[in-house]
DSSP file (Angstrom, degrees, kcal/mol; ACC not computed):
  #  RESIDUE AA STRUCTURE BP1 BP2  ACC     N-H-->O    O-->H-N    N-H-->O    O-->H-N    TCO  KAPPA ALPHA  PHI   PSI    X-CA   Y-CA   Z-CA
    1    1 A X              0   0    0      0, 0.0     2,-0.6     0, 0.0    53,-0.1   0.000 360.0 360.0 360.0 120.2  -24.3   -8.8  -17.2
    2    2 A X        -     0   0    0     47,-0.0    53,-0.5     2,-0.0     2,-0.1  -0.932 360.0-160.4-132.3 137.3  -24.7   -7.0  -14.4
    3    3 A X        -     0   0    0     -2,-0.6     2,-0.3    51,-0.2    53,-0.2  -0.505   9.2-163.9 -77.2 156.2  -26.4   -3.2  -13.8
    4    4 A X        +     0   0    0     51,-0.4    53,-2.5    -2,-0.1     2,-0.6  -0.922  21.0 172.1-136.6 139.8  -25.9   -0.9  -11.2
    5    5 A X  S    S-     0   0    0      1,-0.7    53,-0.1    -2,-0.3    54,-0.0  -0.963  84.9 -21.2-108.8 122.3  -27.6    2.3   -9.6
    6    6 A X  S    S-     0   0    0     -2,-0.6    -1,-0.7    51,-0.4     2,-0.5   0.188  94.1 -83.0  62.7 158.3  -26.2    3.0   -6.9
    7    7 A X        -     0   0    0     -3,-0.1     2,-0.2     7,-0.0    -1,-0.1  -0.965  46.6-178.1-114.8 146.2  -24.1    0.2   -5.0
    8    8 A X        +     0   0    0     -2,-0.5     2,-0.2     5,-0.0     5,-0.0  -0.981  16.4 127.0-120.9 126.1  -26.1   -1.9   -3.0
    9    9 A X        -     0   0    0     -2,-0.2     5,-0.1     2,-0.1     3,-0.1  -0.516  54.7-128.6-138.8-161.3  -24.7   -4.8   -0.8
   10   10 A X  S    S+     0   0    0     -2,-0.2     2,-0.2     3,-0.1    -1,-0.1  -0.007  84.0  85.1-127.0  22.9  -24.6   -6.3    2.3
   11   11 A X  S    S-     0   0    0      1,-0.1    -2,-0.1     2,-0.0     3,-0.1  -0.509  95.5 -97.9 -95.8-175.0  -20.9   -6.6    2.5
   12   12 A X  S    S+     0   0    0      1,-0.2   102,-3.8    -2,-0.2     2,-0.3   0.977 103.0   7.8 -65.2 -42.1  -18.6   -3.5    3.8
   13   13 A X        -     0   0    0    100,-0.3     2,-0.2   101,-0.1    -1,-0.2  -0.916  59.8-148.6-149.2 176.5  -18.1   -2.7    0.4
   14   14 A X        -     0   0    0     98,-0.4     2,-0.3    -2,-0.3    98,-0.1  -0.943  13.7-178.5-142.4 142.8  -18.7   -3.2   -3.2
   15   15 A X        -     0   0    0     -2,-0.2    96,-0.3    96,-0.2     2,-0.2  -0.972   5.8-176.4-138.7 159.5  -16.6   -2.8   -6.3
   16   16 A X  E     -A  110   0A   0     94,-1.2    94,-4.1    -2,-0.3     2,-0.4  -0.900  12.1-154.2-131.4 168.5  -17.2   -3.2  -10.0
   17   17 A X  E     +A  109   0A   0     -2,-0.2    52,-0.6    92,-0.2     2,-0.4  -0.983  17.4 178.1-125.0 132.9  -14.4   -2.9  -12.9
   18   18 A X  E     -AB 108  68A   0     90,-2.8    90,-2.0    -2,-0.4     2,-0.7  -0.948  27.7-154.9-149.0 128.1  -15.1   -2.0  -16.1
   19   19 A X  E     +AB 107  67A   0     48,-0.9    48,-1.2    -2,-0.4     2,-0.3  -0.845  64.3  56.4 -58.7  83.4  -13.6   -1.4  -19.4
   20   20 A X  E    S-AB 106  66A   0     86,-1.4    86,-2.9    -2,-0.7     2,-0.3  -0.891  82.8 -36.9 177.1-137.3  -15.4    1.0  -21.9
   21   21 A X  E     - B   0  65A   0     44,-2.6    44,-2.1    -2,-0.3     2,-0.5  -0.882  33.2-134.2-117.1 152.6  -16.8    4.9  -21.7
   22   22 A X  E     + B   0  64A   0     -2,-0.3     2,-0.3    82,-0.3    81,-0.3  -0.869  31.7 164.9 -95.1 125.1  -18.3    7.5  -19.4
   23   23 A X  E     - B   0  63A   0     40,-0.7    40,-6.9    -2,-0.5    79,-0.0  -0.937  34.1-177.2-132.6 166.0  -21.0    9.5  -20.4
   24   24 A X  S    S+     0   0    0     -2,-0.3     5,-0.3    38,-0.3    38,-0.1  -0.319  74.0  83.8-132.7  51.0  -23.7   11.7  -18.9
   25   25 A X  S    S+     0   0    0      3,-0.1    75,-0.1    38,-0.1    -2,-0.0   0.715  80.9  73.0-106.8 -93.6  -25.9   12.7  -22.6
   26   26 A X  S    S+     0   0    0     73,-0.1     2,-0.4    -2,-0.1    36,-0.1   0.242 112.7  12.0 -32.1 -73.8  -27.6    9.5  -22.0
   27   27 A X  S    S-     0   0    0     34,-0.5     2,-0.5    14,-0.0     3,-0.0  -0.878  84.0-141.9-102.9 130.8  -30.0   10.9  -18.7
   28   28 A X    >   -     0   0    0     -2,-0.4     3,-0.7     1,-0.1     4,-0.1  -0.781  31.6 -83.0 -94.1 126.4  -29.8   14.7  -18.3
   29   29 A X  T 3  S+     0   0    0     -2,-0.5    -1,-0.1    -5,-0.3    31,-0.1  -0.077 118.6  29.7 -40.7 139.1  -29.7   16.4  -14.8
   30   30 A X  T 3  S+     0   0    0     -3,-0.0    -1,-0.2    30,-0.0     4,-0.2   0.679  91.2 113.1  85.0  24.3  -32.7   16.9  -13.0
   31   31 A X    X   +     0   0    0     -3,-0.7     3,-0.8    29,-0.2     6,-0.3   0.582  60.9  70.5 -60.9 -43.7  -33.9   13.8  -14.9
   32   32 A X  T 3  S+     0   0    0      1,-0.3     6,-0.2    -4,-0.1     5,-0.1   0.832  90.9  66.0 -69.1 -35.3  -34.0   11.8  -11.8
   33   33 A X  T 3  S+     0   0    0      4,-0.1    -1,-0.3     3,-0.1    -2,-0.1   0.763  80.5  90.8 -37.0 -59.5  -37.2   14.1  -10.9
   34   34 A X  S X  S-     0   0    0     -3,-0.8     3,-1.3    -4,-0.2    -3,-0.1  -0.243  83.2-121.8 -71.2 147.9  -39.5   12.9  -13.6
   35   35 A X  T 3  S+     0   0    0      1,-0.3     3,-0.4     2,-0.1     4,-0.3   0.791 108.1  52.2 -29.7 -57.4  -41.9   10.0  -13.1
   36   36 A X  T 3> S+     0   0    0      1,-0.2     4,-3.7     2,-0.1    -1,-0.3   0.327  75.4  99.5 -80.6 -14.6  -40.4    8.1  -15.9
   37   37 A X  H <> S+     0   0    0     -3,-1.3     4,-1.0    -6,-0.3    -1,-0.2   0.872  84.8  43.1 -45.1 -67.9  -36.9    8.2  -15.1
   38   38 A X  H  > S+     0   0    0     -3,-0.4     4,-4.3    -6,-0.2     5,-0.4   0.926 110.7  72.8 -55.5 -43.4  -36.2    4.5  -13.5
   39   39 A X  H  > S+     0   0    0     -4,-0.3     4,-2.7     1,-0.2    -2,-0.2   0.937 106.1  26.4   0.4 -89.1  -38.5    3.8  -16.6
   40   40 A X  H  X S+     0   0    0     -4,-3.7     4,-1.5     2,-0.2    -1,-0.2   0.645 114.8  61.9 -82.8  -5.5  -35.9    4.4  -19.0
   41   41 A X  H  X S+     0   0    0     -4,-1.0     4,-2.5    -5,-0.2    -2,-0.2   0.817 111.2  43.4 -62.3 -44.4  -32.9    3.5  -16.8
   42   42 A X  H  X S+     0   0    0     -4,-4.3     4,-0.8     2,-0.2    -2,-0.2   0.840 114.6  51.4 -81.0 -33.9  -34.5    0.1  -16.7
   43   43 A X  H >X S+     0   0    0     -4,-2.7     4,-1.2    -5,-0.4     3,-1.1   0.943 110.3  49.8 -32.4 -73.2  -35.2    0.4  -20.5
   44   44 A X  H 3X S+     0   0    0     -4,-1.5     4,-1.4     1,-0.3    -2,-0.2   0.652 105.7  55.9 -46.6 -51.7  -31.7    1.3  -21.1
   45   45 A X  H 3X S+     0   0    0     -4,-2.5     4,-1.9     2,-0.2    -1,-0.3   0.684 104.4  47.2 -82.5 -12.5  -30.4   -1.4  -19.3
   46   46 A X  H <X S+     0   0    0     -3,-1.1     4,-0.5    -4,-0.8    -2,-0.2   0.380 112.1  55.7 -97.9  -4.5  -32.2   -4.6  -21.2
   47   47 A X  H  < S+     0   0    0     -4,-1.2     4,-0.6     2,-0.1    -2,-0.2   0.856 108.6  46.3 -89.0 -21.5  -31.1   -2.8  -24.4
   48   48 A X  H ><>S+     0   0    0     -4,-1.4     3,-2.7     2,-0.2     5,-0.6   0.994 112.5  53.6 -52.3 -68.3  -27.4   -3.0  -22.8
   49   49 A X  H ><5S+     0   0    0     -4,-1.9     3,-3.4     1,-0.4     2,-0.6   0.869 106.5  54.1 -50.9 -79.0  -28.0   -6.5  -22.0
   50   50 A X  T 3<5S+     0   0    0     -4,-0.5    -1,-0.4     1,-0.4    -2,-0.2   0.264 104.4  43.5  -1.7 -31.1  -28.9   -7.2  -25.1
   51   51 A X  T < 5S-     0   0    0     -3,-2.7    -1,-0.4    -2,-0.6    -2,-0.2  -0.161 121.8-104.5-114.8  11.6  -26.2   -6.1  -27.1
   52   52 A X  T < 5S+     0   0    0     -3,-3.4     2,-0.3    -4,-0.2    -3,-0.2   0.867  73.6 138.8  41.2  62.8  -24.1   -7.9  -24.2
   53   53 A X      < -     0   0    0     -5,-0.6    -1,-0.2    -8,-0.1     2,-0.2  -0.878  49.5-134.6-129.2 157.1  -22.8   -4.8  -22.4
   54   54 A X  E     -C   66   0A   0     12,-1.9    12,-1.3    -2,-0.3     2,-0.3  -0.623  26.1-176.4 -75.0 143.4  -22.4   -3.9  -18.9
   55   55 A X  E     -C   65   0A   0    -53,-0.5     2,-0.4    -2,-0.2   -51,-0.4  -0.879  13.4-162.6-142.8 150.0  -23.6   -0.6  -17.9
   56   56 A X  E     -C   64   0A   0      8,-1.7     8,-1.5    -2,-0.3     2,-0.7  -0.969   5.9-165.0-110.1 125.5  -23.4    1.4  -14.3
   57   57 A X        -     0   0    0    -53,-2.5   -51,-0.4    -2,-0.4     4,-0.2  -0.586  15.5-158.9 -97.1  86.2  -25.7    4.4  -13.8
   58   58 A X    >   -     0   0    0     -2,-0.7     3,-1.3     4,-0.1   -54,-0.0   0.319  35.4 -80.3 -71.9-140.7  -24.5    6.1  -11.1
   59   59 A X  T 3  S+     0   0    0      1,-0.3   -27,-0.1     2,-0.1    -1,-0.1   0.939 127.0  39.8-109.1 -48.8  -26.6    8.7   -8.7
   60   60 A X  T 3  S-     0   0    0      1,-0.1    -1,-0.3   -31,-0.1   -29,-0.2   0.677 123.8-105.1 -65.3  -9.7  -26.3   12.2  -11.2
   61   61 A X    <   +     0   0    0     -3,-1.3   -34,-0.5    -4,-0.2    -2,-0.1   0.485  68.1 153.1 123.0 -44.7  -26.9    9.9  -14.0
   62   62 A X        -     0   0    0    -38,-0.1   -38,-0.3   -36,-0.1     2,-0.3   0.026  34.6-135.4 -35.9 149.1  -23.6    9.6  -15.6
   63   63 A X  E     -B   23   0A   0    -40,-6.9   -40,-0.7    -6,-0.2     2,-0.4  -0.757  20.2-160.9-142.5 101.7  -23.1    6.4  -17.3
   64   64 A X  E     +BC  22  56A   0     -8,-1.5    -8,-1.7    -2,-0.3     2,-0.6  -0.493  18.7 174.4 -76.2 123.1  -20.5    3.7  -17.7
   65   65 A X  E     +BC  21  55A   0    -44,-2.1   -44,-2.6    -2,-0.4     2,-0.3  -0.985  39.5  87.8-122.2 116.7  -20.9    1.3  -21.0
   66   66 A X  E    S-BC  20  54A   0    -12,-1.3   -12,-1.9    -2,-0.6   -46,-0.3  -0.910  73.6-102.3-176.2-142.2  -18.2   -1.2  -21.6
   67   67 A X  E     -B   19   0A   0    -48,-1.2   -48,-0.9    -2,-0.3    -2,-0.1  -0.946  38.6 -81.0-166.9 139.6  -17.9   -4.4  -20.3
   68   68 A X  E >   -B   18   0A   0    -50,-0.2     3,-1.3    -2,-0.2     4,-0.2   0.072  24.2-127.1 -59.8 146.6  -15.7   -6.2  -17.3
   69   69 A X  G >  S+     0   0    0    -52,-0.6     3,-1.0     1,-0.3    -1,-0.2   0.747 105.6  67.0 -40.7 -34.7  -12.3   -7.4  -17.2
   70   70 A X  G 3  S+     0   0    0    -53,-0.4    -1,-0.3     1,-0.2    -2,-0.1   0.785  91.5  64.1 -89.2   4.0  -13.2  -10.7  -16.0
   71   71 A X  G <  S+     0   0    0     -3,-1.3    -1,-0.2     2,-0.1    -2,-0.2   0.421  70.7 114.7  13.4 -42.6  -15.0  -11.4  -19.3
   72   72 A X  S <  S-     0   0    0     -3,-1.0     2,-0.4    -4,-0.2     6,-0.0  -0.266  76.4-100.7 -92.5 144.7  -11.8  -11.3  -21.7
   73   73 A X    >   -     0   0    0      4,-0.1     3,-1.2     1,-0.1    -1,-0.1  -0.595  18.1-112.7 -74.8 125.1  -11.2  -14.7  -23.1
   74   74 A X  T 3  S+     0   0    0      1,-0.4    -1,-0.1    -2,-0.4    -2,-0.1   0.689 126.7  30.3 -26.4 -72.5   -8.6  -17.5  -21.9
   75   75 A X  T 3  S+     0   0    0      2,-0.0    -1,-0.4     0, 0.0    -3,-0.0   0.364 101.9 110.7 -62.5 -10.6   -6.9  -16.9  -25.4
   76   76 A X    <   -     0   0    0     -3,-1.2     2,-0.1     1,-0.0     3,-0.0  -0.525  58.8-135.0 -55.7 129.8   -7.9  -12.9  -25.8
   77   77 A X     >  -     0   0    0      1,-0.1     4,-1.5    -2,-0.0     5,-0.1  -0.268  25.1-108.6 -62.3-176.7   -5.4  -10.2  -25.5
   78   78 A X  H  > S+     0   0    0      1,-0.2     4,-1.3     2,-0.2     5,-0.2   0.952 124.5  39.1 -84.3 -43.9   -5.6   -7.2  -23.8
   79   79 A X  H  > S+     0   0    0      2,-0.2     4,-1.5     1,-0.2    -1,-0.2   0.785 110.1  58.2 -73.8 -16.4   -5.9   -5.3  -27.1
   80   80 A X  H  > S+     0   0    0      1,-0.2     4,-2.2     2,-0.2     5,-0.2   0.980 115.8  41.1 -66.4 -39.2   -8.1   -8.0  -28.7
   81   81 A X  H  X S+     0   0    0     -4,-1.5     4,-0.9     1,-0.2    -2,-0.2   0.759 108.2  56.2 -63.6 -28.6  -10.5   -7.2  -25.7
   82   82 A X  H  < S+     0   0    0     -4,-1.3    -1,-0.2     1,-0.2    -2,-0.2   0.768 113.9  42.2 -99.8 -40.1  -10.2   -3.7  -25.7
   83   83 A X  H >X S+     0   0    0     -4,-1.5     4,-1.2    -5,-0.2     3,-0.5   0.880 105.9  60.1 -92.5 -15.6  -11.3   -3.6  -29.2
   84   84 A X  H 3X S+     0   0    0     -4,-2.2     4,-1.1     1,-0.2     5,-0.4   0.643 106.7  46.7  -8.4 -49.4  -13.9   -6.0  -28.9
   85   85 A X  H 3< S+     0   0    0     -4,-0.9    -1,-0.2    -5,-0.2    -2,-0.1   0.202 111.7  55.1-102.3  25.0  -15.5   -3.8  -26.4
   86   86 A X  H <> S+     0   0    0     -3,-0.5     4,-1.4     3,-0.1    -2,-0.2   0.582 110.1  46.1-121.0 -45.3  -14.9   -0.5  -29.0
   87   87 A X  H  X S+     0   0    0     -4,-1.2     4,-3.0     2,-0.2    -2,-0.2   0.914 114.4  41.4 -86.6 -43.9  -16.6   -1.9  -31.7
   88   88 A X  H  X S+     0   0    0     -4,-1.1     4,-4.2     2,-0.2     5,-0.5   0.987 116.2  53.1 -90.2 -48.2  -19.8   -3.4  -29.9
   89   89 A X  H  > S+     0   0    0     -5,-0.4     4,-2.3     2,-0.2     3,-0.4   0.932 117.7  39.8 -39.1 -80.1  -20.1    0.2  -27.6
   90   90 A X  H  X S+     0   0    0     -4,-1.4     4,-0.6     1,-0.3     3,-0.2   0.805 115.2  51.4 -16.6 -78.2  -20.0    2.2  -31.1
   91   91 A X  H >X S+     0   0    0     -4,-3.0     4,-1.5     1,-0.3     3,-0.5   0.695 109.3  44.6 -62.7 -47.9  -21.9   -0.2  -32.5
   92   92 A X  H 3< S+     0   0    0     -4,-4.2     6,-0.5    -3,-0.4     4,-0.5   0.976 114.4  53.5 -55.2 -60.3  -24.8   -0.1  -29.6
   93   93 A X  H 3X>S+     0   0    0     -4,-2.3     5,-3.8    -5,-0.5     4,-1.3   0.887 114.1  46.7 -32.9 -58.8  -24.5    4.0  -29.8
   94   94 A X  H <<5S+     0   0    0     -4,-0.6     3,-0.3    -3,-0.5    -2,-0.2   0.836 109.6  45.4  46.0 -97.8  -25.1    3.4  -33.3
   95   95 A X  T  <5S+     0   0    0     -4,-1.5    -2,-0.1     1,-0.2    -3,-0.1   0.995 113.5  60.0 -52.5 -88.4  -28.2    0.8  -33.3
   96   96 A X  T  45S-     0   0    0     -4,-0.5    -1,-0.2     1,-0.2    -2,-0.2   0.485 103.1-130.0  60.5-122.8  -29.6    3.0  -30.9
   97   97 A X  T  <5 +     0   0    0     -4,-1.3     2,-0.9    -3,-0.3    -3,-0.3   0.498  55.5 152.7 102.6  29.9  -29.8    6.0  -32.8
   98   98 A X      < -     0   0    0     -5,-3.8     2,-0.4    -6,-0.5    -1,-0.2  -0.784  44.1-137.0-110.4 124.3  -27.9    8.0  -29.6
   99   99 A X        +     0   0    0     -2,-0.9     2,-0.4    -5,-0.0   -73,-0.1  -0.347  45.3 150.1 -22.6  87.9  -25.7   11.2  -30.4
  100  100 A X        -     0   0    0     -2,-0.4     2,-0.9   -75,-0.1    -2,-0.1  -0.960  49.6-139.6-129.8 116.1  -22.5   10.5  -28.0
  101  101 A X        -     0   0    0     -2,-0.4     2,-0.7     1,-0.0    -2,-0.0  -0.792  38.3-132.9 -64.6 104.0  -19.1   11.9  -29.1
  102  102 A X        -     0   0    0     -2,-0.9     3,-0.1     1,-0.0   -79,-0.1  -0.599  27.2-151.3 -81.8 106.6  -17.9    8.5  -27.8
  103  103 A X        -     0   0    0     -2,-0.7    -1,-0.0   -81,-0.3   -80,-0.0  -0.060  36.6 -52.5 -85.9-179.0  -14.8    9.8  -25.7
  104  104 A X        -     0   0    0      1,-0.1   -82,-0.3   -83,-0.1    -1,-0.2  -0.286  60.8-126.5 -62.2 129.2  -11.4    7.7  -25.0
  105  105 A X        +     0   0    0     -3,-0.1     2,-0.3   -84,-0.1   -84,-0.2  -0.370  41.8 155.8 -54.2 131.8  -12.1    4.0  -23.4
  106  106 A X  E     -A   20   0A   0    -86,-2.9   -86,-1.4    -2,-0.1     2,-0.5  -0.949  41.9 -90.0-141.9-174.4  -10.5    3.4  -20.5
  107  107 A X  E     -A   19   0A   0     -2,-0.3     2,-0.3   -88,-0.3   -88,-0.2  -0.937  34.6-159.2-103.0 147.4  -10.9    1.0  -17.4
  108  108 A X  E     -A   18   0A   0    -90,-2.0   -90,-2.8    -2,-0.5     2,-0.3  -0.992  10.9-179.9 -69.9  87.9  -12.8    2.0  -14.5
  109  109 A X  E     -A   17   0A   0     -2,-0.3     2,-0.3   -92,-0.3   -92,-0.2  -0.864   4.8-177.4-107.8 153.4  -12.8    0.7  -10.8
  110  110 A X  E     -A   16   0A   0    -94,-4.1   -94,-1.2    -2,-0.3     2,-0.2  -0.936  12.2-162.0-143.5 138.5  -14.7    1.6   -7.9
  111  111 A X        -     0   0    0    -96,-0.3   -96,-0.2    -2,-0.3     2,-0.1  -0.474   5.1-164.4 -78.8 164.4  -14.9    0.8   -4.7
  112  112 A X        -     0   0    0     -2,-0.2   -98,-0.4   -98,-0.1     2,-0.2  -0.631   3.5-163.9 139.1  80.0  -17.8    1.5   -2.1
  113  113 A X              0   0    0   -100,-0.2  -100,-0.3     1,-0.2  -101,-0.1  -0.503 360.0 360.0 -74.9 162.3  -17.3    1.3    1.1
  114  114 A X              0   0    0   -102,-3.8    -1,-0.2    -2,-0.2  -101,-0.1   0.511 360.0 360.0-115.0 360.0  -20.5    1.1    3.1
């Protein structure tokens, strides 16, 4: 499992890929302000690990939940994976207890140069 704020590296760049949803209801703007903020980012991310999801929070907050591409099983399909990673996102929203009109999955890359 790996988390992100922010890329950090020490190569020229950094990429992640990921399969699942973007939200920004999870941390609200001008969030970043209060004391407590890394708090619950860091919160947030050992219940993702936990439920054996990826998640990225990038710099406004916004939040990527799914789980990478290099993950998907030897025998998996792309649609076994793809629902795999539908069901256990719901289901974490869910568990929870957070309001997210969970919007269309898709994959994700990014790049980052530095």
């Amino acid at each position: 499992m790996k988390t992100r704020y922010g890329f950090v590296s020490n190569s020229s760049t950094t990429s992640f890929c990921i399969y699942g949803i973007y939200t920004d209801a999870i941390f609200t703007d001008g969030e970043e302000e209060d004391d407590k903020f890394f708090e619950r980012m860091e919160d947030f991310e050992a219940k993702c690990q936990e439920a054996d999801l990826e998640c990225y929070i990038d710099e406004g907050g916004g939040t990527w939940i799914g789980d990478s591409w290099h993950t998907i099983g030897d025998k998996e399909t792309g649609k076994q994976f793809k629902d795999k990673v539908a069901k256990k996102v719901k289901g974490f929203f869910k568990q929870q207890q957070i309001e997210v009109m969970v919007p269309k999955f898709e994959t994700h890359n990014e790049t980052i140069a530095s």
